[in-house]
C-alpha positions in Angstrom: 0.0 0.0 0.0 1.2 4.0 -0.3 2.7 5.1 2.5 0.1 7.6 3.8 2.2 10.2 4.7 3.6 10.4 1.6 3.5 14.5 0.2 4.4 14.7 -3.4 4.3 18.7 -3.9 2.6 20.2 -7.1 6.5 21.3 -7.4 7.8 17.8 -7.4 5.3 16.0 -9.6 7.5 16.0 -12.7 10.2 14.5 -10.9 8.5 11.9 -8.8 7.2 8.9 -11.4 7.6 6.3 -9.4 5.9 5.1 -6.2 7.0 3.9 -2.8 5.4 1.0 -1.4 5.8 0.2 2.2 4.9 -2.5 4.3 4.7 -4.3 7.8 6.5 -7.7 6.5 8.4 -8.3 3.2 9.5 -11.5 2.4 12.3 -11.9 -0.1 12.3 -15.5 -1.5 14.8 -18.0 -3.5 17.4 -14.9 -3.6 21.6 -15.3 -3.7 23.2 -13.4 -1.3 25.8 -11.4 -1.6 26.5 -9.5 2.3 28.6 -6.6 1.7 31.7 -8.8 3.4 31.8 -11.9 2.5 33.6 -13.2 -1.2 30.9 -15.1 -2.6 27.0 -16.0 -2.6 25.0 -17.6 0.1 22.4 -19.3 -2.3 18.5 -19.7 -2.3 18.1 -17.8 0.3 14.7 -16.0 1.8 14.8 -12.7 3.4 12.3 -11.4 5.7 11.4 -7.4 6.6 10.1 -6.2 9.1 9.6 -2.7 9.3 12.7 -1.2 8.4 14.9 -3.6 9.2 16.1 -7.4 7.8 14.8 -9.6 10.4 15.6 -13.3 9.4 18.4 -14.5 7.0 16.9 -18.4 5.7 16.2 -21.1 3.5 12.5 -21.5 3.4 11.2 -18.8 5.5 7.1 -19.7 5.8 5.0 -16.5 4.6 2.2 -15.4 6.3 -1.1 -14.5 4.7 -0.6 -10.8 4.8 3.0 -10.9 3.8 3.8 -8.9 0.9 6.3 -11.3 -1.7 9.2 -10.8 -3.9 9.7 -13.3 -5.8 13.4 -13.4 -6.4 14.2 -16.7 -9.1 17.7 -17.2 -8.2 18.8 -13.4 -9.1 21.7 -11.7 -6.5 20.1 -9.8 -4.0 23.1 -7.2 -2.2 22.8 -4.4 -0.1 22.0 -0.8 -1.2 25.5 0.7 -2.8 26.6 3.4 -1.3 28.8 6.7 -2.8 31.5 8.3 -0.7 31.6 11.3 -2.8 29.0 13.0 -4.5 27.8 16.5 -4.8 24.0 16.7 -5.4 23.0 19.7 -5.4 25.5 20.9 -8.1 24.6 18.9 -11.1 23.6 21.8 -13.1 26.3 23.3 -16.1 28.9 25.2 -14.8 27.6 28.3 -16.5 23.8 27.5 -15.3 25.3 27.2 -11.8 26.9 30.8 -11.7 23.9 32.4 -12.4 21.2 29.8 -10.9 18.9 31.1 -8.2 18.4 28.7 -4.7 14.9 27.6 -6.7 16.7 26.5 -9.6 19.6 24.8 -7.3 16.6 23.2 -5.2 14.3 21.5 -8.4 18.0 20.2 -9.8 18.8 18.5 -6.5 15.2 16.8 -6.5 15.8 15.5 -10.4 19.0 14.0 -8.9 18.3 12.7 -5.9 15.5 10.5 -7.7 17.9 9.0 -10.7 20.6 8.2 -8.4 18.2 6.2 -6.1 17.2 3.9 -9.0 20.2 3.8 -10.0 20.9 1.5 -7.1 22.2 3.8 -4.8 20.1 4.2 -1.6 23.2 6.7 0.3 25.4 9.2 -0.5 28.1 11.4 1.4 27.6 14.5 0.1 30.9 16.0 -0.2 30.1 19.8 -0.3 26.6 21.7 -1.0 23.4 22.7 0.6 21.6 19.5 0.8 20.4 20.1 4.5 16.3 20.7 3.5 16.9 18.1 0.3 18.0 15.4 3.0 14.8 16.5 5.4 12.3 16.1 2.5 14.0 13.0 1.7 13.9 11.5 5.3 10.1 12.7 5.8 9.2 10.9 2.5 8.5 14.2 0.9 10.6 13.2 -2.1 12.8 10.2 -3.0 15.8 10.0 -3.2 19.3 7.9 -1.1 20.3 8.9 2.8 22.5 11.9 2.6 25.3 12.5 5.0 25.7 16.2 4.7 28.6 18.3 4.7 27.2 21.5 4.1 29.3 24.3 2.6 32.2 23.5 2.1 35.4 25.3 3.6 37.7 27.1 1.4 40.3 29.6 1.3 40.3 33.2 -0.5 41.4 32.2 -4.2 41.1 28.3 -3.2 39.4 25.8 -4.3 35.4 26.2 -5.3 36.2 30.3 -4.8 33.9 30.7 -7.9 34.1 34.5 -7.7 34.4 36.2 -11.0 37.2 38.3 -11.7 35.5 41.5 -11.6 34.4 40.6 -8.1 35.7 43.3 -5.6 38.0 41.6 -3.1 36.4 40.3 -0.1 38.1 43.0 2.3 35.9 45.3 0.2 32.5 43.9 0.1 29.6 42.4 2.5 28.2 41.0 -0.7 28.6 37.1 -0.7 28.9 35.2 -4.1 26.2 33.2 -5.7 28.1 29.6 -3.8 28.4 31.2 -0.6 24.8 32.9 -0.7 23.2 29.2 -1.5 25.4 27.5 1.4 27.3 25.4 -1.1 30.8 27.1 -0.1 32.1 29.3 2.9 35.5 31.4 2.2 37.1 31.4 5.3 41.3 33.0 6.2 42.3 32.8 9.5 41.7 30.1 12.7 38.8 32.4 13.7 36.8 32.1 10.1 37.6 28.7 10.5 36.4 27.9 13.4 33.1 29.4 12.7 32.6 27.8 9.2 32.8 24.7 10.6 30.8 25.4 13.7 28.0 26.5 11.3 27.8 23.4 9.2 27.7 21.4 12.5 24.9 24.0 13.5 22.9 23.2 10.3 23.3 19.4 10.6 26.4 18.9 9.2 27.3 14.4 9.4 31.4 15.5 8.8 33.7 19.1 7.9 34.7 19.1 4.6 37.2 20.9 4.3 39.8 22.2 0.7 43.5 22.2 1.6 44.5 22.4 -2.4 43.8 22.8 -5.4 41.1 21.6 -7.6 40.0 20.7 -11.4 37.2 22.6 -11.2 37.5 25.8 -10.3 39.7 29.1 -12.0 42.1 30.2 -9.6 43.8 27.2 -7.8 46.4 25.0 -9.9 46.4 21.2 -8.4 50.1 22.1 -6.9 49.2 24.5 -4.2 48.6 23.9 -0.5 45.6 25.6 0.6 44.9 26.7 4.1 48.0 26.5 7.2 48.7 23.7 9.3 47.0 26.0 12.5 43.6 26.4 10.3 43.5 23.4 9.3 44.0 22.3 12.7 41.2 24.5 14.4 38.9 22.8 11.7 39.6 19.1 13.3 39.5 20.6 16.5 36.0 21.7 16.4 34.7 18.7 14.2 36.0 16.4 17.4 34.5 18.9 19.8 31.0 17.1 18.0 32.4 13.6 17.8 32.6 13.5 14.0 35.8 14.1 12.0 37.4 16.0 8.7 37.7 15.3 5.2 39.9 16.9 3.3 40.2 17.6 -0.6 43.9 17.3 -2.0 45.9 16.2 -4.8 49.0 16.8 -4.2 51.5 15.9 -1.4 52.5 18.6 0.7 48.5 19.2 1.4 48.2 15.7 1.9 50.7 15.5 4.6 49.6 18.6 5.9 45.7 17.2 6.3 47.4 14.1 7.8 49.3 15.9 10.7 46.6 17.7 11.9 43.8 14.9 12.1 42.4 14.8 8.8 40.8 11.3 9.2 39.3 10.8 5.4 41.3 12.5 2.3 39.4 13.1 -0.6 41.1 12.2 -4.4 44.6 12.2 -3.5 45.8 11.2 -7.3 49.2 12.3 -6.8 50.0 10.8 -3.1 53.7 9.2 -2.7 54.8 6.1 -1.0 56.0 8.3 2.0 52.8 9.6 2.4 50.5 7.0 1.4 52.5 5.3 4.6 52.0 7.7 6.7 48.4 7.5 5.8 48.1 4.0 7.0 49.9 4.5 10.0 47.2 7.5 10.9 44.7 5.1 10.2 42.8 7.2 7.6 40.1 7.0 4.4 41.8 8.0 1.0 38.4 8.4 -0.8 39.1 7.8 -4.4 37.5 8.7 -8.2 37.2 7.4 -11.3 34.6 8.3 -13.1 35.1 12.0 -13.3 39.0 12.2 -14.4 38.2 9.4 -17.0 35.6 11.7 -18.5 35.8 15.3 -18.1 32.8 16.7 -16.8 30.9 19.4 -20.2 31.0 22.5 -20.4 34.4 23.0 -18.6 37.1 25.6 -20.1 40.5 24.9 -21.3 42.4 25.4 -18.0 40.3 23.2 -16.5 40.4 20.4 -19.0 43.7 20.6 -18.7 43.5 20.0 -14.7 41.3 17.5 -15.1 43.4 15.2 -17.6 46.5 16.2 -15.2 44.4 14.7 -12.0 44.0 11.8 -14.5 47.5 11.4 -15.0 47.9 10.2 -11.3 45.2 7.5 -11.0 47.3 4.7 -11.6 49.8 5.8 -9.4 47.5 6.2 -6.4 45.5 2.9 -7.0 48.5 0.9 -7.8 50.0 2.2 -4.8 46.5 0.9 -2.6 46.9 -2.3 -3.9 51.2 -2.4 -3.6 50.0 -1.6 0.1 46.8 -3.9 0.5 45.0 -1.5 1.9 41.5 -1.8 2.8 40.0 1.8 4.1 39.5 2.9 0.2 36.2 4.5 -0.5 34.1 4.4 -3.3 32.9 7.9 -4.8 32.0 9.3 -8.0 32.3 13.4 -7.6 30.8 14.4 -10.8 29.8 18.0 -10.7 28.2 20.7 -13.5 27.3 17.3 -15.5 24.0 15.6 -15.4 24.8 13.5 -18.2 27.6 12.2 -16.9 26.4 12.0 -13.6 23.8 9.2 -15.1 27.0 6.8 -15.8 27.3 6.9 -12.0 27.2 3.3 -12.1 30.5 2.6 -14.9 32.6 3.6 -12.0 32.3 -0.1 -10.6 33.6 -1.6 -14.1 36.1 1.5 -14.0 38.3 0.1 -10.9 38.7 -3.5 -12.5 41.6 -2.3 -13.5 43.1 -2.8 -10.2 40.8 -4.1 -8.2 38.3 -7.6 -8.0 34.9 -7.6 -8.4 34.5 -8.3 -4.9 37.0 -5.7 -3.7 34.7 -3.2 -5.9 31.6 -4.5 -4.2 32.9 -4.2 -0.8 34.4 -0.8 -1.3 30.3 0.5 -2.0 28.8 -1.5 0.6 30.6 -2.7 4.1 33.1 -0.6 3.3 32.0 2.7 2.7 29.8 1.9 5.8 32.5 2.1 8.2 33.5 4.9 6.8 30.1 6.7 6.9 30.3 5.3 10.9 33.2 7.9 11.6 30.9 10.3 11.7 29.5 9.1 15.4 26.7 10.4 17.4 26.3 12.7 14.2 25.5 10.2 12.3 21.8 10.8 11.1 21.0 7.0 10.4 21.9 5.0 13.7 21.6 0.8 12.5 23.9 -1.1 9.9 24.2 -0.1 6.4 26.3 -2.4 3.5 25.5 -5.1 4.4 22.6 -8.4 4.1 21.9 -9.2 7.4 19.9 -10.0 10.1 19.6 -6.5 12.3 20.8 -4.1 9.3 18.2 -1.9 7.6 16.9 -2.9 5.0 18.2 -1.0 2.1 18.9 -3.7 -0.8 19.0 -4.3 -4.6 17.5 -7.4 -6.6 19.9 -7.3 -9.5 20.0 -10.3 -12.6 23.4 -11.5 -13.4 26.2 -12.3 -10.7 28.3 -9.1 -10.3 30.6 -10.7 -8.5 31.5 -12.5 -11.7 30.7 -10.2 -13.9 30.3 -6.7 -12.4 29.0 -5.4 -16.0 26.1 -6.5 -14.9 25.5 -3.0 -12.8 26.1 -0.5 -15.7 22.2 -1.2 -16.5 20.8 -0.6 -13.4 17.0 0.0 -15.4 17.2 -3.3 -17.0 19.0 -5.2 -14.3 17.8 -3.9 -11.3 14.4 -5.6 -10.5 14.0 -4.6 -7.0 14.8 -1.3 -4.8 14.4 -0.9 -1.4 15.6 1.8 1.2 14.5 1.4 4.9 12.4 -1.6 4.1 10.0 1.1 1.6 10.2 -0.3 -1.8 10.9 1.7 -4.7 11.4 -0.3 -7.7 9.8 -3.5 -8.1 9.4 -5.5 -11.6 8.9 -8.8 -9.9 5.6 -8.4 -9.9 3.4 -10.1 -12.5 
């Protein structure tokens, strides 16, 4: 039956074509099981929901009469994916988004939000942008779309990274007059421990699951070449500071190695891209036990409507992929996210799913499927007592929530199998609320 508290706003209708189906008990029969941990398939397995939550893992699992039944026929069932890095709220162009009002910023966030849910992804760490209302409407079933663990506007330096001001912009020591990004809440130019401190304090104020925070350059934006180290060691250190003061932690955005080591130092416990990290560092990494949350999609396919500087940025990020993933697996390390962080590119952001066949090229199938499940799970955990979904996500079993995908093929054989997710994806469901279901005769 439709959830009754369901709104769908005269705003929203365009956007919201599918329906959400809820019920007290969900039975999920003759499914294989793939956990979010384990290298392989438990097979012909049934899987009762109750509520939100998986409540019994079994073979042959008797239905009652009011059960609601999902007939699986021997396709994989795993657990929602998740995405380490994404940015919803700026899929726009890049030239839209400079001149896009919050209305404009809002109904583009709703659109995406919707696709990336069927795409299979049922949460998302949004890695800078002012998602806090899109994740309330999304939590209160006013519109559809994955779990969001916000980090609000993100923290940047003057002339850093995601300082979109225009070059006729007066200098910020000469104007009260924020930019468009700042205005929104997508970005907060900060310079000095003080501006710092209070950037950070007001994305934890606002909701805020983790600080991001952008100690060097980016592809993206105009002024800041990947080389240079944004932000000094003491402001970057007042920014961990106060994310620990509320029990969550820092990620930081950096390519290259002096940032990196910088982040590092100071408590940084997740780094964001890192494509041109050394062995040095990438040790020192380990030893701090810290997240290097890692890309594909977007370097292997420039995001539209970008200029020639940034082209140029983007295939020089690209330049350093293999080194950083050949360097995880040299290492065997295992706290490697799985993100996408396509921004200004809609289109593009619809191949969300290729970025599972990208990283075959260094890691297994299961290592991919881990990395978007379990793994990214623990990493989403970091964020402690602010973490706005309490209960276990990745993973197939008994106790998790019950966010899971009905897929046909084996991805674990043949992880192709995911780039489809409209033809292969037969069932969707995000705290036991179904969203997709073609099982049904």
């Amino acid at each position: 039956m439709f959830r009754k508290n369901t709104i769908i706003s005269s705003l929203l209708l365009s956007s919201l074509s599918f329906s959400v189906f809820a019920e007290d008990r969900i039975l999920i029969k003759g499914v294989n099981i793939f956990d979010g941990t384990t290298n392989g398939l438990a097979s012909d397995m049934d899987v009762l929901i109750e509520g939100n939550t998986i409540k019994t893992i079994s073979k042959g699992i008797a239905a009652q009469e009011s059960d609601t039944i999902v007939e699986g026929d021997g396709r994989t069932l795993t657990p929602g994916f998740i995405d380490a890095h994404v940015h919803l709220s700026l899929q726009l162009g890049f030239s839209e988004m400079m001149v896009a009002d919050e209305y404009r910023f809002a109904i583009g966030q709703v659109e995406e939000s919707e696709a990336m849910l069927l795409r299979g992804f049922t949460t998302a760490r949004d890695m800078g942008g002012n998602t806090f209302s899109l994740k309330k409407a999304i939590d209160q079933e006013i519109i559809q779309g994955p779990r969001i663990y916000p980090s609000g506007g993100v923290l940047t330096q003057t002339g850093g990274h995601a300082d979109y001001r225009m070059p006729n912009s007066l200098p910020k020591l000469h104007t009260t007059d924020p930019d468009p990004f700042v205005r929104g809440g997508h970005t907060e130019i900060v310079d000095g421990q003080p501006q710092v401190l209070t950037g950070a304090r007001e994305q934890l104020r606002k909701g805020a699951s983790q600080v991001k925070l952008l100690v060097g350059g980016g592809a993206a934006s105009p002024t800041d070449p990947l080389d240079v180290t944004q932000f000094l060691p003491e402001e970057v250190e007042v920014a961990v500071k106060a994310a620990q003061n509320w029990n969550t932690y820092v990620a930081a955005h950096v390519y290259n190695n002096h940032g990196i080591r910088m982040a590092l130092d100071a408590g940084v416990q997740s780094i964001e891209h890192a494509n041109f990290i050394n062995e040095e560092n990438m040790d020192l990494l380990i030893e701090k036990d810290a997240w290097l949350s890692v890309q594909t999609l977007v370097y292997i396919n420039t995001p539209a409507g970008v200029n020639d500087a940034q082209k140029a940025k983007f295939a020089q990020a690209f330049e350093g992929l293999d080194n950083t993933f050949s360097l995880i697996k040299k290492k065997g390390y295992k706290k490697v996210a799985f993100g996408t962080d396509v921004i200004g590119d809609h289109a593009l952001m619809s191949r969300q799913n290729e970025e599972f066949t990208n990283r075959s090229k260094w890691f297994s199938n299961y290592e991919i499927l881990r990395q978007a499940t379990s793994g990214n799970a623990e990493l989403l955990a970091m964020s402690g007592p602010r973490n706005p979904y309490p209960g276990k996500l990745g993973v197939v079993k008994e106790g998790a929530l019950a966010d899971l995908i009905l897929i046909d093929g084996n991805p674990l054989e043949d992880l192709s199998v995911l780039s489809n997710p409209s033809a292969n994806f037969h069932l969707i469901m995000k705290n036991g609320n179904i969203y997709k279901n073609t099982t049904i005769n």
